[in-house]
C-alpha positions as CSV (number, residue, x, y, z in Angstrom):
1,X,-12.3,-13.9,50.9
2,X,-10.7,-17.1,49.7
3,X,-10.0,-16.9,45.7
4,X,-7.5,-18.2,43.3
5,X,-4.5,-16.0,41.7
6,X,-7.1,-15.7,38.5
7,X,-9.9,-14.6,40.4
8,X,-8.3,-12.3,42.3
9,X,-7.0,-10.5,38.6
10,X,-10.3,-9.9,37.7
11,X,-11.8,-8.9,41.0
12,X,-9.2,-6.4,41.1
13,X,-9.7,-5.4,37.6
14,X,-13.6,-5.4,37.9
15,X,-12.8,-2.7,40.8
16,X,-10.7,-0.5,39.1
17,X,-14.0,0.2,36.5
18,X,-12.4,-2.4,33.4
19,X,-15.2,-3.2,30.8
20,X,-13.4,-5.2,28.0
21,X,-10.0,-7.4,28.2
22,X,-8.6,-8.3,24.7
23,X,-6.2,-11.5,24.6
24,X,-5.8,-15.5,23.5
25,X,-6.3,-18.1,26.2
26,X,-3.7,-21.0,26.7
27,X,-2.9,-23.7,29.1
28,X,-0.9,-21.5,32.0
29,X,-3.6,-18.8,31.8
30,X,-6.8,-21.4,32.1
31,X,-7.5,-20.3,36.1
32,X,-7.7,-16.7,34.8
33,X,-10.0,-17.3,32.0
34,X,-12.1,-19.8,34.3
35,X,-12.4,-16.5,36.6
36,X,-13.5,-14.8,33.3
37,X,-16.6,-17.4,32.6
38,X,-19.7,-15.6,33.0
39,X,-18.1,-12.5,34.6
40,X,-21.2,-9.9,34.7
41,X,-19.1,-6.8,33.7
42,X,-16.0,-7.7,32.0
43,X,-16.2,-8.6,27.9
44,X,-13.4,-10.7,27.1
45,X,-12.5,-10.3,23.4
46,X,-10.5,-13.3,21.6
47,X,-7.9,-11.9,19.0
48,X,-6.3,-14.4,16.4
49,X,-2.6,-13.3,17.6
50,X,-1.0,-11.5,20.8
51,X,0.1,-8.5,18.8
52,X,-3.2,-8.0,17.9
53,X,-4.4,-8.3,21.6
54,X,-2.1,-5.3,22.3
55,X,-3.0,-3.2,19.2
56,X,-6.6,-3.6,20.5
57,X,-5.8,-2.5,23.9
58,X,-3.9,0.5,22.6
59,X,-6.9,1.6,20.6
60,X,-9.6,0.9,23.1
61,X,-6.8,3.0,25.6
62,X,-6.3,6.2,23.4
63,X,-10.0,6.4,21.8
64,X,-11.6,6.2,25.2
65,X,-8.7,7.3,27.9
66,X,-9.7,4.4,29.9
67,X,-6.8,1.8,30.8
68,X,-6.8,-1.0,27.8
69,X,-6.1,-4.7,29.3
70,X,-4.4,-7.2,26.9
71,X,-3.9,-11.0,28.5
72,X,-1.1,-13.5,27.3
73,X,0.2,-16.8,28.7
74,X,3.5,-17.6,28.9
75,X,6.4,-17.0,27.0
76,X,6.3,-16.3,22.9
77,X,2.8,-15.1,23.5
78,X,4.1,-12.6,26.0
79,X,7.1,-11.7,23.6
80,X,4.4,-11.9,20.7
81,X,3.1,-8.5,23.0
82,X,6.5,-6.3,22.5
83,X,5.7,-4.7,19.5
84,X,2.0,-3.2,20.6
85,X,3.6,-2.5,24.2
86,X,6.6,-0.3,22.7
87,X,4.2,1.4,20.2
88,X,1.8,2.2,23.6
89,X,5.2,3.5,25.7
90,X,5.9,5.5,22.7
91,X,3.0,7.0,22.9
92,X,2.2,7.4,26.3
93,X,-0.8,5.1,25.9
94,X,-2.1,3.2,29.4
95,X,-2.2,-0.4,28.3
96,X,-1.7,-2.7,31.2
97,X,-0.1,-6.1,29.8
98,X,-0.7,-9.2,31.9
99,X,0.7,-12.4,31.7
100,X,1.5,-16.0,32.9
101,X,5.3,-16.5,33.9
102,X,7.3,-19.7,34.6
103,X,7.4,-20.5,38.4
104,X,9.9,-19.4,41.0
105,X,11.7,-23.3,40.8
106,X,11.9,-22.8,36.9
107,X,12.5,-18.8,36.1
108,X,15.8,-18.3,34.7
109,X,16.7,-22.0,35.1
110,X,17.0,-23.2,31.6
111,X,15.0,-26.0,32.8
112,X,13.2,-27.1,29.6
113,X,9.5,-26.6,30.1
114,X,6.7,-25.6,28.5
115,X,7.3,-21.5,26.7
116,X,10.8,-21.4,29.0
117,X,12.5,-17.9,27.9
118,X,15.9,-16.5,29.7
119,X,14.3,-13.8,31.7
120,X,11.0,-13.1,30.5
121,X,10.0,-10.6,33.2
122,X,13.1,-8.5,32.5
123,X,12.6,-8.3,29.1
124,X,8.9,-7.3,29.3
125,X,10.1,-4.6,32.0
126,X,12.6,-3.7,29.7
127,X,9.7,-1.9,27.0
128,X,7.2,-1.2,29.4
129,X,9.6,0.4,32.5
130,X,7.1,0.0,35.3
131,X,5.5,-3.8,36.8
132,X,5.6,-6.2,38.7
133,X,6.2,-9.9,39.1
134,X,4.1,-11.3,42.1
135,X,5.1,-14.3,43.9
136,X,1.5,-15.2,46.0
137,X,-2.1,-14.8,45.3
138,X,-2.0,-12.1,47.8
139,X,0.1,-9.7,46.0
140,X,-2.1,-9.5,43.1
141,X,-4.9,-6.6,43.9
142,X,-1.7,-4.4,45.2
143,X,0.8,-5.2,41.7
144,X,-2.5,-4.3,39.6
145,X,-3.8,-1.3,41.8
146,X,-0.3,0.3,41.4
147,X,-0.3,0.2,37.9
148,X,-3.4,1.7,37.6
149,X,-2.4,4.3,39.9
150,X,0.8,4.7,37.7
151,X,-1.2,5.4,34.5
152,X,-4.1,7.0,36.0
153,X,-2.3,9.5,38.3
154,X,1.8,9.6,36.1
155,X,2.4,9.7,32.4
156,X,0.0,7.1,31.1
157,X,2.6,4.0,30.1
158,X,2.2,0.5,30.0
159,X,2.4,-1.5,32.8
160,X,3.2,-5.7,33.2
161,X,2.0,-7.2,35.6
162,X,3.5,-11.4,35.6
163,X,1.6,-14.2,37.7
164,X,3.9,-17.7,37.5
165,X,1.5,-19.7,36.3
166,X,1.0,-21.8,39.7
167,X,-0.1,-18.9,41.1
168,X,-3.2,-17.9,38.8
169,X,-4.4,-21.3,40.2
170,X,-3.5,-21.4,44.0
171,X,-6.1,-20.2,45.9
172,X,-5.3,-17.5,49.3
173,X,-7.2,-15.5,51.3
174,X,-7.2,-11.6,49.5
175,X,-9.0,-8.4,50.2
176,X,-9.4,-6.3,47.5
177,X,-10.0,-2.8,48.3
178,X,-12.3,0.0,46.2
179,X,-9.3,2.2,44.2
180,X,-9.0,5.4,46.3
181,X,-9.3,8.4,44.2
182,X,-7.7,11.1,44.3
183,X,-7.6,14.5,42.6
184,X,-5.8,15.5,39.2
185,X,-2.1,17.0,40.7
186,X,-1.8,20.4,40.7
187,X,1.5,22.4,39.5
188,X,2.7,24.3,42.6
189,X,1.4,27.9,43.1
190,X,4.4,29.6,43.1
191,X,5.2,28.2,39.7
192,X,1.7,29.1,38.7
193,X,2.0,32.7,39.8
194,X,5.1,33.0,37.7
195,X,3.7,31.3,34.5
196,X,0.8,33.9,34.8
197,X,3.3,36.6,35.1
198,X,5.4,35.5,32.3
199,X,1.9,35.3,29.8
200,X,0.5,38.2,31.0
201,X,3.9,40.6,30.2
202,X,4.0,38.5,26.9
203,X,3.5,40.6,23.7
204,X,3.6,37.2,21.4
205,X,2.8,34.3,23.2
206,X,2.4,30.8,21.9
207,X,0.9,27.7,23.2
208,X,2.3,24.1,21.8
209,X,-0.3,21.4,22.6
210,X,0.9,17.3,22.2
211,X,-0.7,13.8,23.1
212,X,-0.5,15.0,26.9
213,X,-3.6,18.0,26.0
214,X,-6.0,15.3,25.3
215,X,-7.7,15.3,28.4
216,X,-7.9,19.6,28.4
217,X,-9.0,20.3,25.3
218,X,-11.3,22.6,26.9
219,X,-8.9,24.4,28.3
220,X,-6.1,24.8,25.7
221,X,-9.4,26.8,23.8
222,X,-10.0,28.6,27.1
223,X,-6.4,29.8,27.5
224,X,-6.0,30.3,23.9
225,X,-9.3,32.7,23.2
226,X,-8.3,34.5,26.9
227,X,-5.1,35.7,25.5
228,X,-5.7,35.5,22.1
229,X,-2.8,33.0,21.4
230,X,-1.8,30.9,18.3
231,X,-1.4,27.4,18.9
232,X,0.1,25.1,17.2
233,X,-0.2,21.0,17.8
234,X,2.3,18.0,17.8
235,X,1.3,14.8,15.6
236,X,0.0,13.4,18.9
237,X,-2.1,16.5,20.1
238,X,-4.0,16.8,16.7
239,X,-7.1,17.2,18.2
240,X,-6.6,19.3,21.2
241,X,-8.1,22.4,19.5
242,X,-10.5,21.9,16.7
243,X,-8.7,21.6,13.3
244,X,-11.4,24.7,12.2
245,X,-10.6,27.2,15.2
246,X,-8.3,30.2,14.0
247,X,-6.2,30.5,16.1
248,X,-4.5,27.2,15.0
249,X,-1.7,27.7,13.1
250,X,0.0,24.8,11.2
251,X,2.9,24.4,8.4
252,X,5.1,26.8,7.7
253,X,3.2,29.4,10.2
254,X,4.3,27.3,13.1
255,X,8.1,28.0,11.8
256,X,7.2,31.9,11.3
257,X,5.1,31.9,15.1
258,X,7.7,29.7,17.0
259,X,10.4,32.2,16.3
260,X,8.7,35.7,16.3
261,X,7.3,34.5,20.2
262,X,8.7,35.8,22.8
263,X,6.8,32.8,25.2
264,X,5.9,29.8,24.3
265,X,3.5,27.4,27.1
266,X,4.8,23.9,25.9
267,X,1.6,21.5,27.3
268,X,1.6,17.7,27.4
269,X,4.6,17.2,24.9
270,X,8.3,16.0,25.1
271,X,9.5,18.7,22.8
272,X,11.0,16.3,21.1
273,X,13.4,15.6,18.0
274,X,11.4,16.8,15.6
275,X,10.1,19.6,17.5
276,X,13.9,21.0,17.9
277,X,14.3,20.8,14.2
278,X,11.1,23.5,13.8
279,X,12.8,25.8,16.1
280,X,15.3,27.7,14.2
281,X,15.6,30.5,16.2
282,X,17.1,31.8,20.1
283,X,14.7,29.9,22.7
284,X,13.9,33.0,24.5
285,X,10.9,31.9,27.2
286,X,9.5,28.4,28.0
287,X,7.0,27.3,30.4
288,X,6.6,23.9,30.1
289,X,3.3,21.6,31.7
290,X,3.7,18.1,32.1
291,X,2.9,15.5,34.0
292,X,6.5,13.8,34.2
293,X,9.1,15.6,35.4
294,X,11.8,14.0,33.6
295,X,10.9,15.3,30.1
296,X,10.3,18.7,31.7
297,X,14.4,20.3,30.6
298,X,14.8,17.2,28.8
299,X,15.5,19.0,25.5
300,X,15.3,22.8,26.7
301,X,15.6,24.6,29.6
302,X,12.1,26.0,30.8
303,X,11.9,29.6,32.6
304,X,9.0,27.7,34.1
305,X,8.2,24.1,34.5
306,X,4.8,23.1,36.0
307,X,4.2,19.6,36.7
308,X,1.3,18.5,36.9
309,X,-2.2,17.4,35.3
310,X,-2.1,19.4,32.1
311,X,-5.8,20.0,32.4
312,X,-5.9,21.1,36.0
313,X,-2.4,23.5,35.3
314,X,-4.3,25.0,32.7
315,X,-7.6,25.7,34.5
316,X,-5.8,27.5,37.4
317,X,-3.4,29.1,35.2
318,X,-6.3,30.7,33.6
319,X,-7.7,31.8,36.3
320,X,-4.8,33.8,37.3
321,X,-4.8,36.1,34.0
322,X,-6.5,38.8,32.6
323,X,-7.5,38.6,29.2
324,X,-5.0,40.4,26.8
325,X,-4.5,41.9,23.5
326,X,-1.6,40.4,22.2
327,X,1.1,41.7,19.7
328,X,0.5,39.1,16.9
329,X,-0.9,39.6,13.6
330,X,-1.1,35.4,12.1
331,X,0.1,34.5,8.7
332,X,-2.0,33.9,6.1
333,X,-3.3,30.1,5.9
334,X,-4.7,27.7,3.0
335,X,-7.9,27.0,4.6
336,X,-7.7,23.6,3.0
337,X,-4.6,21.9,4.2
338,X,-5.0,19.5,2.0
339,X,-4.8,21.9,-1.2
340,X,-1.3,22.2,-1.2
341,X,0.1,22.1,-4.7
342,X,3.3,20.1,-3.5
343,X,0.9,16.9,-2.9
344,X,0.8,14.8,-5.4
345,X,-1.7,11.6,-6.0
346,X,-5.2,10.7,-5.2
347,X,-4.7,10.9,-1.3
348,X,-5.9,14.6,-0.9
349,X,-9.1,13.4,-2.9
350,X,-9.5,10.5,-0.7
351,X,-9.0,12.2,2.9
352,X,-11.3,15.3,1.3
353,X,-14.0,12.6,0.9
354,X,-13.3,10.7,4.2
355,X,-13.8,14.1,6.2
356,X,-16.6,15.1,4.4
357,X,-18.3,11.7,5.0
358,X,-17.6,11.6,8.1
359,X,-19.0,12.8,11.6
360,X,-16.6,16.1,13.5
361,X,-16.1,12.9,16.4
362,X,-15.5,10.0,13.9
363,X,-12.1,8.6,15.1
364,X,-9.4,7.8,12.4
365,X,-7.0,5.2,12.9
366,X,-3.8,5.3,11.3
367,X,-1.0,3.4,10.2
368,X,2.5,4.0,8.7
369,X,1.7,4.0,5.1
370,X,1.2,6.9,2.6
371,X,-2.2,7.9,3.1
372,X,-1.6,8.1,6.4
373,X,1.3,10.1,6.3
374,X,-0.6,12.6,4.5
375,X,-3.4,12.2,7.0
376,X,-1.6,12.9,9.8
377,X,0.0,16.5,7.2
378,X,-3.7,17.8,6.2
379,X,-6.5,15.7,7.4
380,X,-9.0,17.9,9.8
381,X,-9.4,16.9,12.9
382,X,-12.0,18.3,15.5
383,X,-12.1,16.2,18.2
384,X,-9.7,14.7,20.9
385,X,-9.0,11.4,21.0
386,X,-10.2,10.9,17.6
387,X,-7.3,10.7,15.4
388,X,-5.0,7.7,16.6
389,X,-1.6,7.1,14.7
390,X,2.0,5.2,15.1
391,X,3.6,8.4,15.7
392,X,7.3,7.9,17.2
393,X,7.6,3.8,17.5
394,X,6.3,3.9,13.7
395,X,5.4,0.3,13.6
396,X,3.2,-1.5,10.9
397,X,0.1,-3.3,11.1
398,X,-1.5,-1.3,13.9
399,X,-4.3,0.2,12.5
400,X,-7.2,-1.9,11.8
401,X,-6.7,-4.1,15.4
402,X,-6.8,-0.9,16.7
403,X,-9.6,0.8,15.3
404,X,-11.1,-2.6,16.5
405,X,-10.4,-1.4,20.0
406,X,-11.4,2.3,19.4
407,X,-14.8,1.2,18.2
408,X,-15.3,-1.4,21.6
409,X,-14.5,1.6,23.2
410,X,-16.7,4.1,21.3
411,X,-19.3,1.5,19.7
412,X,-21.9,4.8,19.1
413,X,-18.5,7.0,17.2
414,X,-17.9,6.1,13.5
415,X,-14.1,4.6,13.3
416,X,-12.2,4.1,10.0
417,X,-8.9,2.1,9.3
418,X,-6.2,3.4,6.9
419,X,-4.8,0.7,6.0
420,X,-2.0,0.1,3.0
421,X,-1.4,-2.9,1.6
422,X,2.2,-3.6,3.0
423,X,0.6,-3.0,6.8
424,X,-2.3,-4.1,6.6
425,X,-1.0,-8.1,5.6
426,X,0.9,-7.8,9.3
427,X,-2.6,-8.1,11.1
428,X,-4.5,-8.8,9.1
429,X,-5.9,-11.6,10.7
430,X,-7.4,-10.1,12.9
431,X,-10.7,-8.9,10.1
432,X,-11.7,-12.2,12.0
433,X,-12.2,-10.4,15.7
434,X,-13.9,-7.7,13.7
435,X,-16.2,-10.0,12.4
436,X,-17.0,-12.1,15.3
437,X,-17.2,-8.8,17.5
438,X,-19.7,-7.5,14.9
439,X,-18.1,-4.0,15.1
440,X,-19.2,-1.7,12.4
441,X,-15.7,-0.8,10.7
442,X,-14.7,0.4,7.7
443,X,-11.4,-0.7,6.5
444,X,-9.8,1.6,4.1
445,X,-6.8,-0.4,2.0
446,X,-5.1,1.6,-0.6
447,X,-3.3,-1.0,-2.5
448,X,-0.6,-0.2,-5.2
449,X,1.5,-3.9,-4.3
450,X,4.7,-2.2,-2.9
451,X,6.4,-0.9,0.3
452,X,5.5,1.8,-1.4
453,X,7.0,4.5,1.3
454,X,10.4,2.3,1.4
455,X,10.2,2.5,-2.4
456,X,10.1,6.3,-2.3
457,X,12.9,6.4,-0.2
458,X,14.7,4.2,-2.7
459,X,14.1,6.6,-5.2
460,X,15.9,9.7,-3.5
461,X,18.3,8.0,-1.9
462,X,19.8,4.9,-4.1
463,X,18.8,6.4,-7.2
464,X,15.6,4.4,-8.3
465,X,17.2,0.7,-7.3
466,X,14.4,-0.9,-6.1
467,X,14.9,-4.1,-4.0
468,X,12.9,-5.9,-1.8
469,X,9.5,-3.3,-2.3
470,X,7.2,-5.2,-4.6
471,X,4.4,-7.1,-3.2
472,X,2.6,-10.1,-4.0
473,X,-1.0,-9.6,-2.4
474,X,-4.0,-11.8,-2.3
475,X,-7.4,-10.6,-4.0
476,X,-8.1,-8.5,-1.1
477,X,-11.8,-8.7,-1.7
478,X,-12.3,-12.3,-1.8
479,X,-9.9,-12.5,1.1
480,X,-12.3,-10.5,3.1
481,X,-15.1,-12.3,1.6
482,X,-13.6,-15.3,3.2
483,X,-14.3,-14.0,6.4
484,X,-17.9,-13.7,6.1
485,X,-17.6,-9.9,5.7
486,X,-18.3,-7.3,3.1
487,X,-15.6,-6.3,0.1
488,X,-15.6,-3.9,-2.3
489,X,-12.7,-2.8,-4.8
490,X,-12.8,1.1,-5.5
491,X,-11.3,2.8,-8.2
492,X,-13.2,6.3,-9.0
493,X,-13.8,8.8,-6.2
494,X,-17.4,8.5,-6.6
495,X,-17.5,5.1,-6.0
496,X,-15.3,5.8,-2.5
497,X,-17.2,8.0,-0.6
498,X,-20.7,5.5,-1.9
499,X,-18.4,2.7,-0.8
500,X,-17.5,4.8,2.5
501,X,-21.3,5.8,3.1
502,X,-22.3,2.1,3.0
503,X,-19.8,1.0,5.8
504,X,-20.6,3.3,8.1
505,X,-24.1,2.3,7.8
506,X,-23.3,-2.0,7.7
507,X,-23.7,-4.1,10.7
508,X,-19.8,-5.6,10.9
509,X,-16.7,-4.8,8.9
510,X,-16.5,-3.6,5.5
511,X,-12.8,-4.0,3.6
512,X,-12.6,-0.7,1.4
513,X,-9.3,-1.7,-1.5
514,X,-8.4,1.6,-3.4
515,X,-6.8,0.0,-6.2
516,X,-4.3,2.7,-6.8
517,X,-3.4,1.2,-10.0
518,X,-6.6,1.7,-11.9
519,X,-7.4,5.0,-9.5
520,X,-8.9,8.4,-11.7
């Protein structure tokens, strides 16, 4: 069939099952939005900046664990992209980036035109590490099909796929062919068979579930209530096993479990930096699951490595073991994380009310701000793919464009933004796609006019000399008044969770300030 370069983009994406593309039009893009007019299946979502495209894709992405599609022309808003595409890579969230890119005659050449960059392909590859740059119309179904296969099928990272913007509007004959499925992988049998022997000799085994359990959370509780196993979860995996099952174990049980095992089944994690620093004692036996073998040894040596799907490892390494009576007696727990006397402020109060409030599947969206550090310490979560968070890249403003995404995805889950005032002002355009999406969304800003983490850090390490922290913010209410949407200022808890309540029931966005000022 004869089709132009944009046509064949969303033919191909249309295949491949995508429901919802976030991104900002421009003049080297206009054949690929002209292929979006009147599309039957694909929503196209219009953001107020590129970085909020991208934060949007990431959300829809992790909420759902469908492939979220951002769209950019040519060069700064491509580069506008970076920031959203690290956080995803960082997280081993499928976003799949496409973009207009100069032509063949002009790339690299200095030349002058329109969004001309050095090497804009090669810095883009540079974040993501897999995509293409086509050169024909033709090329197009088999660049995008490949990076869905890559995050399908591999370790679910961004992919960019460039289109020189004479391409999206020449016009070839392509064939675009239906995806060919094919099973989750399987870890080999022999490594199975070993895994199974390792477990079942076990007197104290452990299981360690991170962001790559998301998709088995079924069967991290099968293999844990088989063998009767503490587990314990990385920031990422929160969710994996309900926060309420008990054989979770969190704080300082993980340090006291971790070093009385004698195996530990590592499953969907890197084992990363911050995992080595909880593991005081002699690594005695590892298995590790993954789906990408080069983090698999990265940080310590496994007795076993298994590669593979982590849900379809775990379903046959069940079913090679007999349930067990294992060795362990678990420390005692506070049954409230959040009760620890070493936290201080009103955030335990707040994230006590939020869970309450509420559903078990209601999906949080986080950014890198105080309340959401403590979130990510002691908030509850019961569900996977419900608590979404800035983990390792650690970058600001991601939370409410995301929780836009998350609810697109999820439009019959609740979804909250925590938001704090320093974050929230680096997207916080983008209250305006919540509005014109109509997405029900509250937006949870605890305001006290400061960097205020930065500010802490200040404190312990320069000795209280502040520079640089204080903020001058607008009336947060009346600025999301301005946007046609609701705004209320909180101050007491009662009025929170009635200010909560309301949101979750309104028809668009609700902004939430906790003036942490005038909190008591």
């Amino acid at each position: 069939m004869s089709m132009t370069g944009g046509r064949a983009v969303v033919e191909t994406l249309d295949a491949w099952g995508v429901d919802v593309v976030f991104g900002i039009p421009g003049v080297h893009t206009l054949a690929l939005y002209d292929a979006l007019y009147d599309h039957p299946r694909i929503r196209h979502v219009t953001t107020r900046h590129e970085q909020g495209a991208g934060f949007m894709a990431d959300g829809y992405a992790r909420a759902s664990g469908r492939v979220g599609v951002a769209l950019t022309t040519t060069g700064p808003a491509a580069v506008n992209a970076l920031t959203p595409i690290g956080e995803a890579h960082a997280e081993s969230s499928p976003v799949l980036l496409i973009c207009s890119g100069p032509t063949d005659e002009t790339n690299g050449a200095d030349a002058g035109v329109l969004h001309d960059m050095r090497d804009q392909f090669g810095t883009l590859f540079s974040v993501t590490g897999q995509g293409r740059r086509v050169s024909c119309v033709a090329e197009i179904p088999e660049a995008l099909s490949e990076g869905f296969e890559a995050m399908k099928y591999a370790r679910p990272r961004p992919y960019v796929l460039e289109v020189p913007l004479n391409v999206f509007a020449e016009e070839a004959e392509v064939s675009i062919a239906e995806p060919a499925h094919r099973p989750p992988q399987v870890p080999e049998a022999t490594a199975l068979d070993a895994a199974a022997a390792l477990l079942q000799s076990a007197r104290k085994p452990m299981l360690i579930a991170g962001g790559g359990a998301q998709n088995a959370s079924a069967e991290v509780v099968a293999l844990t209530e088989k063998l009767g196993l503490p587990v314990a979860i990385t920031a990422n995996g929160q969710g994996a096993i309900p926060a309420d099952h008990p054989l979770l174990v969190r704080d300082e049980a993980v340090n006291k479990c971790l070093n009385e095992a004698d195996v530990v089944i590592a499953v969907g994690t890197r084992l990363g930096f911050r995992f080595g620093q909880l593991w005081k004692g002699a690594l005695e036996k590892l298995i590790h699951l993954d789906i990408d073998p080069s983090v698999v040894g990265r940080s310590f040596a496994p007795e076993v490595a298994l590669i593979g799907d982590a849900a379809a490892g775990l379903r046959e390494l069940c079913a090679r073991l007999d349930a067990v009576q294992t060795a362990w007696r678990l420390p005692e727990q506070r049954e409230d994380p959040a009760s620890d006397p070493g936290i201080q402020g009103p955030f335990p109060e707040l994230l006590g009310i939020l869970r309450d409030v509420l559903d078990r599947d209601a999906v949080v969206v986080n950014d890198m701000t105080l309340i959401s550090y403590q979130a990510r310490r002691t908030f509850p979560v019961y569900r996977p793919r419900t608590f979404l968070s800035p983990t390792v890249f650690g970058t600001l403003g991601f939370s409410m464009p995301a929780a836009v995404g998350a609810k697109i995805a999820c439009p019959h889950k609740q979804v909250v933004s925590l938001c704090g005032d320093g974050g929230f002002m680096y997207t916080a355009t983008e209250l305006s796609t919540a509005v014109q999406q109509g997405v029900s969304l509250p937006v949870i800003l605890c305001n006290d006019n400061a960097y205020s983490a930065i500010k802490r850090a200040q404190d312990r390490e320069c000795d209280g000399r502040h520079i640089a922290v204080q903020l001058a913010n607008p009336d947060f209410v009346m600025f999301a008044q301005s946007f046609g949407m609701a705004g209320v200022r909180v101050t007491r808890a009662c009025e929170f969770g009635d200010a909560l309540k309301q949101a979750l029931q309104a028809d668009g966005p609700t902004l939430i300030e906790v003036s942490l000022a005038e909190y008591s």
